[in-house]
DRENPA-3360 file (N, C-alpha, C; in nm, 2 decimals, always signed):
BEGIN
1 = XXXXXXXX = +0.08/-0.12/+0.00/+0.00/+0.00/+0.00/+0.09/+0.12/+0.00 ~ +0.06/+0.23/-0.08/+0.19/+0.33/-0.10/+0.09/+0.45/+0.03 ~ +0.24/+0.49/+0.02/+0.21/+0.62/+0.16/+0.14/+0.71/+0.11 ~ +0.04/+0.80/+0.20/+0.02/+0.93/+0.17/+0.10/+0.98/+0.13 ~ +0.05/+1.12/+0.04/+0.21/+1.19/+0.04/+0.21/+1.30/+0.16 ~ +0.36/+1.32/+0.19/+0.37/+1.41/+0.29/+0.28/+1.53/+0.25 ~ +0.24/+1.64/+0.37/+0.21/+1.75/+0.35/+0.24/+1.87/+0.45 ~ +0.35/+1.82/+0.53/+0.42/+1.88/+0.58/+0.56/+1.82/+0.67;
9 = XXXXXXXX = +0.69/+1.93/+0.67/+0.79/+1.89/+0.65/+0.83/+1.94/+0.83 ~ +0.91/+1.82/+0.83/+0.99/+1.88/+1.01/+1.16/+1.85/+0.98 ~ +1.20/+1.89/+1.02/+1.37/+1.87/+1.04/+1.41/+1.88/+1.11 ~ +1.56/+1.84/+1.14/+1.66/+1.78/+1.27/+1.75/+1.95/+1.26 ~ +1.74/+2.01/+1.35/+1.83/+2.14/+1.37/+2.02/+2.14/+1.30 ~ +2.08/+2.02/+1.43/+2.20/+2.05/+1.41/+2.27/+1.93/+1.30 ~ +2.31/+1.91/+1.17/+2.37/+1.84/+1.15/+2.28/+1.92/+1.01 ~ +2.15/+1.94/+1.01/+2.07/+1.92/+0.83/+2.09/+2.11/+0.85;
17 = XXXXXXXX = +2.02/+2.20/+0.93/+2.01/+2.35/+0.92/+2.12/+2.40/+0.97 ~ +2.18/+2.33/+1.07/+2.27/+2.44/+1.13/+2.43/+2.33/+1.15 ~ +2.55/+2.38/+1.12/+2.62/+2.33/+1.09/+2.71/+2.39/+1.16 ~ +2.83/+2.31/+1.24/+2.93/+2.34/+1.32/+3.05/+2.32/+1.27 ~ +3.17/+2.41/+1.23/+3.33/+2.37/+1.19/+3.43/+2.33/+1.33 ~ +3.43/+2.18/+1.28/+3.51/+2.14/+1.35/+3.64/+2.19/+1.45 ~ +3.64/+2.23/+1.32/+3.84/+2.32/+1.34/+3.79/+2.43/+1.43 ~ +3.65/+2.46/+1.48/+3.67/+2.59/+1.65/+3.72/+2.46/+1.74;
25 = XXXXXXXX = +3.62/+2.39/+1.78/+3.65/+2.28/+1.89/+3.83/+2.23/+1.88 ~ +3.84/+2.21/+1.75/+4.01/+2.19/+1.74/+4.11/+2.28/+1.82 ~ +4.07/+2.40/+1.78/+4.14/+2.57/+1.81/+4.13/+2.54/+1.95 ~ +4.03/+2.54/+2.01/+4.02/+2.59/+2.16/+4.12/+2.43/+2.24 ~ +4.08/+2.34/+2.21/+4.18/+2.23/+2.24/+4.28/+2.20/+2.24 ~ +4.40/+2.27/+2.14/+4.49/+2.31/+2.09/+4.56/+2.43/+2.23 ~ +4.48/+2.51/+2.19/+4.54/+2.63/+2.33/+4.51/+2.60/+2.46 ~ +4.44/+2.52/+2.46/+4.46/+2.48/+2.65/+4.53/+2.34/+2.67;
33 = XXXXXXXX = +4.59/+2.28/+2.57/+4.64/+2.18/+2.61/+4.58/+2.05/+2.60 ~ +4.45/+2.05/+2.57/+4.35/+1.90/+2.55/+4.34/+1.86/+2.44 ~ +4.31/+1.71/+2.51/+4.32/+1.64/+2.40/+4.23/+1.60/+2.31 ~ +4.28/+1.60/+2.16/+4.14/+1.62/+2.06/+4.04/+1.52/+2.09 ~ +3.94/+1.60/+2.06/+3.82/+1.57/+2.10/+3.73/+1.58/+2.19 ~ +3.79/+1.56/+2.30/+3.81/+1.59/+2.47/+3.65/+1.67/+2.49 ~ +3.68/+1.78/+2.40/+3.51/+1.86/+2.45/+3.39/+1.81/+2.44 ~ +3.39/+1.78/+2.29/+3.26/+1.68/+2.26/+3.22/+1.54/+2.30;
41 = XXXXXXXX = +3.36/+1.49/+2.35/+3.33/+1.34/+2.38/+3.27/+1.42/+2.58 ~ +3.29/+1.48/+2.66/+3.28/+1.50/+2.79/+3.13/+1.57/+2.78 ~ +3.11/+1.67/+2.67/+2.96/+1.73/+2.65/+2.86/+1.63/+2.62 ~ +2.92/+1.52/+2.56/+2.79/+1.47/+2.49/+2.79/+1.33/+2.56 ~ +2.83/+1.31/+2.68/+2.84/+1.19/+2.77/+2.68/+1.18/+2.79 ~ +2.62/+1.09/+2.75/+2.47/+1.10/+2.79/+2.42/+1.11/+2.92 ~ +2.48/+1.08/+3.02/+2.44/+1.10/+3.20/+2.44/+1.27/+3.15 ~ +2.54/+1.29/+3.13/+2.54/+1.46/+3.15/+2.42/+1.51/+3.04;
49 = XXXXXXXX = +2.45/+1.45/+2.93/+2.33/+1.55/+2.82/+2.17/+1.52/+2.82 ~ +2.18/+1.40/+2.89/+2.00/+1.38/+2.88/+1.92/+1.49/+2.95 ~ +1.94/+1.51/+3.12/+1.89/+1.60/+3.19/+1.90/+1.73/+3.14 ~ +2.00/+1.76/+3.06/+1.96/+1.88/+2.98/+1.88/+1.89/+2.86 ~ +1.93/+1.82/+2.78/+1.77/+1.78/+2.66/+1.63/+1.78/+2.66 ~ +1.66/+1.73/+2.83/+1.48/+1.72/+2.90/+1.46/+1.82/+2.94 ~ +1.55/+1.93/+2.96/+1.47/+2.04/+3.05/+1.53/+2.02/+3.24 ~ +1.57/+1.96/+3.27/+1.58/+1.93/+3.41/+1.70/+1.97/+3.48;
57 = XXXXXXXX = +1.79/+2.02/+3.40/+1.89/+2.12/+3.42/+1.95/+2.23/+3.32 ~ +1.99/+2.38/+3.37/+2.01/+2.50/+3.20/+2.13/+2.42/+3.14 ~ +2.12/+2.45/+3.06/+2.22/+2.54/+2.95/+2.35/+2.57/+3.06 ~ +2.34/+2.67/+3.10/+2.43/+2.70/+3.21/+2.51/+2.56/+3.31 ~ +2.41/+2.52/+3.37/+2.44/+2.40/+3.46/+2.51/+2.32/+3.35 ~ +2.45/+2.26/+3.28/+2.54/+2.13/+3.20/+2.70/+2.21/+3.12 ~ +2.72/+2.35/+3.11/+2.85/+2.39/+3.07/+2.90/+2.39/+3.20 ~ +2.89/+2.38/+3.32/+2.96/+2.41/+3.39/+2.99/+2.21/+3.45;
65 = XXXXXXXX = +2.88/+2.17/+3.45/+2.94/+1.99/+3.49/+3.09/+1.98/+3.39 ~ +3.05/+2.03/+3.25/+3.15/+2.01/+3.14/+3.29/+2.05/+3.19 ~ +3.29/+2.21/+3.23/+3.42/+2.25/+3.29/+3.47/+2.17/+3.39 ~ +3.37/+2.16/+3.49/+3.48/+2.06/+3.62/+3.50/+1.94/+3.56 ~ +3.45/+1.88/+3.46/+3.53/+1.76/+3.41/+3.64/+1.76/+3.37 ~ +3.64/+1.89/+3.31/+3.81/+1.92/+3.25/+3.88/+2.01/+3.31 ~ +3.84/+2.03/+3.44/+3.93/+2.09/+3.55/+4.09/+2.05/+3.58 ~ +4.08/+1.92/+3.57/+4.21/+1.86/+3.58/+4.31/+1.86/+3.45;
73 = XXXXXXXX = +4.25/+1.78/+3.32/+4.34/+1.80/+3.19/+4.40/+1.95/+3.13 ~ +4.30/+2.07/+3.21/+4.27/+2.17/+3.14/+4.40/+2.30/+3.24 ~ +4.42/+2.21/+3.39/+4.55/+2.30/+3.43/+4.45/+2.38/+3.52 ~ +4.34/+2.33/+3.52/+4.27/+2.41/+3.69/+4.15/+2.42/+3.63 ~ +4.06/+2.47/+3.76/+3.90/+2.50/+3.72/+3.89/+2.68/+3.61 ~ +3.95/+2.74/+3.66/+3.98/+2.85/+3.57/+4.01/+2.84/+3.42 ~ +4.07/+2.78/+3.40/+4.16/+2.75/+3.31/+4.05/+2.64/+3.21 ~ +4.00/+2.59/+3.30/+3.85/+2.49/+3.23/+3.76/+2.55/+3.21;
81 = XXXXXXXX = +3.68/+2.67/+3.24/+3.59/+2.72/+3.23/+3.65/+2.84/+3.14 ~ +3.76/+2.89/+3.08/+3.74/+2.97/+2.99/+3.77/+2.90/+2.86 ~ +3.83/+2.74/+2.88/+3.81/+2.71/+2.73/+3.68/+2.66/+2.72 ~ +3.59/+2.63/+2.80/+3.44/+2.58/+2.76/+3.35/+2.71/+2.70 ~ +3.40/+2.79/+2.77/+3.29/+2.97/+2.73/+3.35/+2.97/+2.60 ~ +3.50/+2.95/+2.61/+3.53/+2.99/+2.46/+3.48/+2.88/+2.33 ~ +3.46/+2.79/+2.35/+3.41/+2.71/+2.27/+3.26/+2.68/+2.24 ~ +3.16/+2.78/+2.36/+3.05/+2.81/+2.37/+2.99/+2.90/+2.31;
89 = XXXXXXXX = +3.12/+2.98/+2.27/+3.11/+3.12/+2.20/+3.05/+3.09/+2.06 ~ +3.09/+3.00/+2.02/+3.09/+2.97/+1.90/+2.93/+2.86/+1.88 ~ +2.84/+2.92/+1.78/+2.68/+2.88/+1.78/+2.64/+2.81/+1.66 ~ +2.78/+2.79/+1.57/+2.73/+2.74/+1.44/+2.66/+2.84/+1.33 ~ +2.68/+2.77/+1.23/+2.63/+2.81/+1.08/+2.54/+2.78/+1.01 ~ +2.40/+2.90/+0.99/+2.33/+2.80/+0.89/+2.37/+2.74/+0.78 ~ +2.29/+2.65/+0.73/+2.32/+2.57/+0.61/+2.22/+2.69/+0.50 ~ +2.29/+2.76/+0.43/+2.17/+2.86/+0.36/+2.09/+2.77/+0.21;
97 = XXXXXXXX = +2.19/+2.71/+0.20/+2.11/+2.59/+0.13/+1.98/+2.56/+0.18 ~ +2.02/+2.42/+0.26/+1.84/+2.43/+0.33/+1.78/+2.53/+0.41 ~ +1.81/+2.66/+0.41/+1.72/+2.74/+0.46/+1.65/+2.76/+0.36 ~ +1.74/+2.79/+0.18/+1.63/+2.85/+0.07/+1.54/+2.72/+0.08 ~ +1.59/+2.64/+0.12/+1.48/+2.52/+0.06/+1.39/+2.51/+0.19 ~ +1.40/+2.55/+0.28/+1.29/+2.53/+0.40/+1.19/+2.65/+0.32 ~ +1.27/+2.80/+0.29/+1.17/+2.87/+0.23/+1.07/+2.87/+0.13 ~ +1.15/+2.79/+0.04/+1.08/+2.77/-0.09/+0.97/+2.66/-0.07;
105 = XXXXXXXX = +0.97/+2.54/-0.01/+0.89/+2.47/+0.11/+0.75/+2.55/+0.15 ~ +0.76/+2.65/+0.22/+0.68/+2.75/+0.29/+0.58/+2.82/+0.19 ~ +0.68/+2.83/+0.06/+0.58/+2.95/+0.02/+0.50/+2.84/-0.07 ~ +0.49/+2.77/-0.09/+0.47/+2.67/-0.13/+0.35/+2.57/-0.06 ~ +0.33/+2.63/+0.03/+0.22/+2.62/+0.13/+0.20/+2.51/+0.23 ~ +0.31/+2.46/+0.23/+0.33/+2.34/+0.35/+0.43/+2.38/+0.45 ~ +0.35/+2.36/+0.56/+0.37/+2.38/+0.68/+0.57/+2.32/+0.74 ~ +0.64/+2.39/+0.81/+0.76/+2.39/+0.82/+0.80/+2.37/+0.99;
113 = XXXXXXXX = +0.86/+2.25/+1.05/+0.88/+2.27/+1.16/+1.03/+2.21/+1.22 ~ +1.10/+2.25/+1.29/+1.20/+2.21/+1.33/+1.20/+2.12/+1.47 ~ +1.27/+2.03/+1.45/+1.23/+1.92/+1.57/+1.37/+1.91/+1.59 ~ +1.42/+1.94/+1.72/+1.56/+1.90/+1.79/+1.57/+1.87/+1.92 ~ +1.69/+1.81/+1.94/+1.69/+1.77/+2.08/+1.83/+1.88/+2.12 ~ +1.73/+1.93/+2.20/+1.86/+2.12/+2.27/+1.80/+2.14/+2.37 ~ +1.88/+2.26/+2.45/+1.89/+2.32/+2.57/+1.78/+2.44/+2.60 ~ +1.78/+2.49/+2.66/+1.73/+2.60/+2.68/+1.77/+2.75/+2.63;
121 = XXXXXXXX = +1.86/+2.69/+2.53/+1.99/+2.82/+2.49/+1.90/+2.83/+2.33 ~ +1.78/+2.77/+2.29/+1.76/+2.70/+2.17/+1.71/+2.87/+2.09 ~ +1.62/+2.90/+2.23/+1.54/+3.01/+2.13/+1.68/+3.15/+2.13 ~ +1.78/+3.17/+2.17/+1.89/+3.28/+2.14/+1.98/+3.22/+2.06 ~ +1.99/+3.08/+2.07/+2.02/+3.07/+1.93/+1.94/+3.10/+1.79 ~ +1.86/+3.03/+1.80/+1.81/+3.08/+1.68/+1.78/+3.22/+1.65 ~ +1.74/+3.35/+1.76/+1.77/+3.42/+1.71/+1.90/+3.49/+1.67 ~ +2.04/+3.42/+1.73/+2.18/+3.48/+1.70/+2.20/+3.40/+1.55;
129 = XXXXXXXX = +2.13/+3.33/+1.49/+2.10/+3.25/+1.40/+2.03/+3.29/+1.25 ~ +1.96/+3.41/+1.32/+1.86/+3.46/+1.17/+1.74/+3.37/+1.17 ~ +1.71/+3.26/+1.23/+1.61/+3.16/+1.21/+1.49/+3.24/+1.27 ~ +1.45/+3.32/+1.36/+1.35/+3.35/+1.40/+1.24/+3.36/+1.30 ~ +1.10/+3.32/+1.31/+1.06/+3.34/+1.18/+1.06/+3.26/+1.05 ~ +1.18/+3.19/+1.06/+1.19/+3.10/+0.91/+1.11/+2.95/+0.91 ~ +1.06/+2.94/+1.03/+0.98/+2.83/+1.03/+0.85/+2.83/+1.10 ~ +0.74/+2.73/+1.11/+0.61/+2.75/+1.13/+0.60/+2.73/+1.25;
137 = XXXXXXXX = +0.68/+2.59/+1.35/+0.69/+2.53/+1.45/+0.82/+2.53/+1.49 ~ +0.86/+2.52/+1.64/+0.99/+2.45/+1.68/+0.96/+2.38/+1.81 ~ +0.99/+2.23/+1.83/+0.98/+2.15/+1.89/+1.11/+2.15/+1.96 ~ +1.12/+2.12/+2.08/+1.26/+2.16/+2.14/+1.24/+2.05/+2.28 ~ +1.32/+1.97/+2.25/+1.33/+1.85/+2.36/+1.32/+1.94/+2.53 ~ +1.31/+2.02/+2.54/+1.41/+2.01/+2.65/+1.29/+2.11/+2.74 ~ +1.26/+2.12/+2.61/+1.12/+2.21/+2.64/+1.00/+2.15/+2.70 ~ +0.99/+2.05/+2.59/+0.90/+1.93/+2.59/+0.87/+1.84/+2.71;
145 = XXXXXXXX = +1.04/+1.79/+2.75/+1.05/+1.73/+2.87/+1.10/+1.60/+2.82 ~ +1.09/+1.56/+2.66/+1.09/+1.43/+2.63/+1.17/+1.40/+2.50 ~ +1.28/+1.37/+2.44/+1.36/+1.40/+2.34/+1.36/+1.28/+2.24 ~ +1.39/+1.34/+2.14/+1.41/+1.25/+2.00/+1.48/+1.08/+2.03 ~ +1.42/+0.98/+1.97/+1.37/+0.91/+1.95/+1.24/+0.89/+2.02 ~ +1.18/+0.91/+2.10/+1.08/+0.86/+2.14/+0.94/+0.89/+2.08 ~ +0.85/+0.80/+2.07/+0.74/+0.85/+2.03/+0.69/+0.98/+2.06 ~ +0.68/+0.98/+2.25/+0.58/+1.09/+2.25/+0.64/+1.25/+2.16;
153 = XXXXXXXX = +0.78/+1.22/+2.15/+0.87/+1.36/+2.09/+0.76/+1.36/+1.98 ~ +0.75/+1.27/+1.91/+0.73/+1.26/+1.73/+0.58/+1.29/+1.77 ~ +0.53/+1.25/+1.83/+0.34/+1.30/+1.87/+0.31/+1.43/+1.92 ~ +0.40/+1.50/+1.96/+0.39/+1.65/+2.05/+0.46/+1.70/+1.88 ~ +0.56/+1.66/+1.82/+0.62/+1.74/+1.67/+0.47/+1.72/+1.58 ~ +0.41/+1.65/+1.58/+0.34/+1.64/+1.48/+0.19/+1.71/+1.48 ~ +0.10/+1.67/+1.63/+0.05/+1.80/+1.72/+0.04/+1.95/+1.68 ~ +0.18/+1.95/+1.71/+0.23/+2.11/+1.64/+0.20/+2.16/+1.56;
161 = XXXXXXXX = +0.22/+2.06/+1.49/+0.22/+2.10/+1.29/+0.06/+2.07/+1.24 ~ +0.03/+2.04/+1.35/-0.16/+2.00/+1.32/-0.17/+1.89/+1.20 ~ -0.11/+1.81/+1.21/-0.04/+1.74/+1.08/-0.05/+1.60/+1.10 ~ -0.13/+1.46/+1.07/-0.13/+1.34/+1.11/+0.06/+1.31/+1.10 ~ +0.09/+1.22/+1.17/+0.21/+1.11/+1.16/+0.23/+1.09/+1.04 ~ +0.14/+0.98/+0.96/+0.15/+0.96/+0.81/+0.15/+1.08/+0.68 ~ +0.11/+1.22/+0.75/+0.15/+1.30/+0.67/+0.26/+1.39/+0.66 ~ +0.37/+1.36/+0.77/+0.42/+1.43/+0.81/+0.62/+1.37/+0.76;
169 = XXXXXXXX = +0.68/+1.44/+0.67/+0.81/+1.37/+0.64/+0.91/+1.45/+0.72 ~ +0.98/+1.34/+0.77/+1.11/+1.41/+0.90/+1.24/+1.39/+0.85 ~ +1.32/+1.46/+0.83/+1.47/+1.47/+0.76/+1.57/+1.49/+0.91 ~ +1.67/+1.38/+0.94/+1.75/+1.38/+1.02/+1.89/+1.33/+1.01 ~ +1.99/+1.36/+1.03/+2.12/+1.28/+1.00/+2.17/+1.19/+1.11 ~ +2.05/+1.16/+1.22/+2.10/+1.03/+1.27/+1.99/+0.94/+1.24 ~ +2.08/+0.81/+1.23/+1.96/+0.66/+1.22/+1.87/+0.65/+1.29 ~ +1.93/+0.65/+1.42/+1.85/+0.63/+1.55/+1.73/+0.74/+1.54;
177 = XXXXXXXX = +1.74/+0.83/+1.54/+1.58/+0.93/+1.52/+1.52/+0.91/+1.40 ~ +1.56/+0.87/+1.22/+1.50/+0.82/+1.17/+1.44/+0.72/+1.19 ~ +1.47/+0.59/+1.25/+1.40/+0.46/+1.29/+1.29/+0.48/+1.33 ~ +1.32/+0.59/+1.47/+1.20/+0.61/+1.59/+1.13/+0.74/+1.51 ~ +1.19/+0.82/+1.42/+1.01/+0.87/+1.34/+0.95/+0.79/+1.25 ~ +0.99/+0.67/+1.23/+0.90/+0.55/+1.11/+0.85/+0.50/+1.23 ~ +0.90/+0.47/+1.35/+0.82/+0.37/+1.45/+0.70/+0.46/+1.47 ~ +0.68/+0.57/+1.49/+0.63/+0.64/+1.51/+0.48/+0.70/+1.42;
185 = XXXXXXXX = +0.54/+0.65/+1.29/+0.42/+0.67/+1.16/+0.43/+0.73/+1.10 ~ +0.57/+0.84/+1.10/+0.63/+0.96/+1.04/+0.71/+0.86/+0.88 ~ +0.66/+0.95/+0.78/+0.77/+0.87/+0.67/+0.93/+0.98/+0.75 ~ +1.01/+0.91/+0.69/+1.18/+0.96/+0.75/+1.25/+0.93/+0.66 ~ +1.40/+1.08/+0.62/+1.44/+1.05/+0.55/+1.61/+1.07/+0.63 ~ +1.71/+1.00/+0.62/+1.80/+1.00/+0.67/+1.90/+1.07/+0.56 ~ +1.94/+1.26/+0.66/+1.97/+1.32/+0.59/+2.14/+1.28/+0.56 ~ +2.17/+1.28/+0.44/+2.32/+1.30/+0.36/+2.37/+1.40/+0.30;
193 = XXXXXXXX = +2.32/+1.49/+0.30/+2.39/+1.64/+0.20/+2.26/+1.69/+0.12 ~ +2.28/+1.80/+0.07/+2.23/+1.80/-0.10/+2.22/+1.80/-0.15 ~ +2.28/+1.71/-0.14/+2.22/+1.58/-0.32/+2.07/+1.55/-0.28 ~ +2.01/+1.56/-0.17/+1.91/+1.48/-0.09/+1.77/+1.56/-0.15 ~ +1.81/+1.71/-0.17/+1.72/+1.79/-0.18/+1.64/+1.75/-0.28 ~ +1.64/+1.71/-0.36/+1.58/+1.67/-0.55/+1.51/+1.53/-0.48 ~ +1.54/+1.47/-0.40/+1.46/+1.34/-0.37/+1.36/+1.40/-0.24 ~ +1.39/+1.50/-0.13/+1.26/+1.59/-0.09/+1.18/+1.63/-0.15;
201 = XXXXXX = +1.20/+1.71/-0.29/+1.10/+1.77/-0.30/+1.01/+1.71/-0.38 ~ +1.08/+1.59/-0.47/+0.95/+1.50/-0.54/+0.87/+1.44/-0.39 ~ +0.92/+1.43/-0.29/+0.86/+1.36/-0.14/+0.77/+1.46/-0.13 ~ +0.77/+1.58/-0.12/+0.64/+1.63/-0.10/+0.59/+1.69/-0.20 ~ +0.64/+1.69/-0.32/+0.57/+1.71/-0.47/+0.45/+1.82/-0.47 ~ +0.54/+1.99/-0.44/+0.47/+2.10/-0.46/+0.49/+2.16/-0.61;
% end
């Protein structure tokens, strides 16, 4: 039996809209002495990132667990907490690519929402971002209480969009969130670049 077709689109924030260069996290690592990787592997420890995704501790609190983790490699608590701000500093890049295409999307009369799993830092990013405005919905884990992969995430995103599950196509660059928006009833497309865009837009065929 072939699917509905979508008739409205949700996306994964960091990885498909908004895009991070490596080489800052390198830079700041480099000047204090740590070792590569070091930031992202200690940020994205899941004991530490879940309660922040859900909402159950800021933005603030979880950069600061981060710093005393690297209190020690980093040559002291001082010395850890100014390469974390400094590496905090830095908010990422839209992808202006899929923004024209979220716009062109929009005018086009299907509904546009952004589904991520973030902090409380989500709405100053986006506006230090230009995003304010460029989309219809923003779902924000942390907000929610309840983060990507889980159903109820994909049932509160879809909610939003006033949009059944089966109408609804979700573009992410991880498996694991693609999986759990098909378990979910969401068609999903597991984002790869660019090239992807010409295979979206026959998916919602405006």
């Amino acid at each position: 039996m072939a699917r509905e077709r979508a008739t409205a689109l949700l996306l994964d924030l960091d990885g498909v809209l908004r895009r991070f260069d490596p080489a800052v996290a390198a830079g700041v690592e480099r000047e204090y002495g740590l070792a590569d990787g070091v930031l992202t592997e200690i940020a994205m420890q899941w004991g530490r990132l879940q309660p922040v995704l859900t909402g159950q501790v800021t933005h603030a609190d979880w950069v600061s667990s981060v710093a005393d983790a690297l209190a020690e490699p980093a040559g002291g608590p001082d010395r850890a907490r100014a390469a974390v701000e400094q590496w905090q500093r830095y908010r990422g890049e839209v992808d202006t690519e899929v923004l024209d295409f979220v716009r062109e999307v929009r005018a086009a009369g299907i509904r546009v929402g952004l589904a991520t799993n973030a902090t409380d830092l989500l709405d100053a990013d986006l506006a230090a971002l230009g995003l304010v405005g460029e989309l219809d919905v923003v779902v924000n884990s942390s907000a929610l209480g309840v983060h990507k992969p889980a159903p109820e995430y994909f049932q509160a995103a879809c909610q939003a969009l006033a949009t059944p599950p089966a109408r609804v196509l979700f573009v992410d660059d991880e498996d694991w969130a693609v999986r759990g928006a098909r378990s979910a009833g969401l068609s999903a497309h597991r984002w790869g670049g660019h090239g992807d865009l010409r295979y979206l837009r026959a998916a919602l065929d405006y």
